[in-house]
Steps between C-alpha positions, in 0.01 A plus 500: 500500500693298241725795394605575856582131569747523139633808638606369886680199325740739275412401196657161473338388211632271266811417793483145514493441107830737504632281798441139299606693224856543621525172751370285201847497293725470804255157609524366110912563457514324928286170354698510178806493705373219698416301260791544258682431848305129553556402134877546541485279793338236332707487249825507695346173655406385177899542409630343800295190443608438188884570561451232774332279212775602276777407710325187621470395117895582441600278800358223378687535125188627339573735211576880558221586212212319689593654824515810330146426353402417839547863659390630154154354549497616831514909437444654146867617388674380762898353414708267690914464535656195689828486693638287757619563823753199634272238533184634396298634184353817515195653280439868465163631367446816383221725380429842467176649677332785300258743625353691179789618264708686757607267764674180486623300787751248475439183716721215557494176716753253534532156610702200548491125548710207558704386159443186382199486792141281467 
């Protein structure tokens, strides 16, 4: 009775292990993704915060090197460059974001404040 029962289901033996076999990869690389994807995020926020710092510092006549050690501390690597912009001082921070040795994104946030502000 047990070899008739094999035969009426086709011989699908072994299907599902082939099936989680192939679907496993594609569900690794999507939370990889995902994750690599949430990091990035964070650490765009992370910049913008401390460009805000930065230029908050800079309005109020601090040096450029502590501001710039301000957004340094904030995100490994990350640079900064000042300008101005008529009445205001404006911080950019920059850092790359590297997944493995292949890709590198380049992420940026700006801000300004008031010069000579509290």
């Amino acid at each position: 009775m047990r070899r008739g029962r094999l035969n009426r289901l086709g011989g699908e033996e072994g299907s599902v292990a082939a099936e989680l076999a192939v679907s496993l990869p594609a569900v690794l690389v999507s939370l990889l993704l995902g994750v690599g994807a949430l990091t990035a995020a964070a650490q765009q926020v992370a910049l913008q915060d401390s460009a805000a710092d930065a230029a908050r510092l800079l309005s109020r006549g601090e040096s450029a090197a502590r501001a710039a050690g301000v957004v340094a501390a904030s995100v490994d690597g990350a640079r900064m460059s000042t300008g101005a912009a008529g009445d205001m001082i404006c911080a950019t921070a920059a850092a790359d974001f590297r997944v493995g040795q292949l890709i590198r994104i380049p992420l940026s946030a700006r801000s300004c404040a008031l010069d000579g502000g509290l």
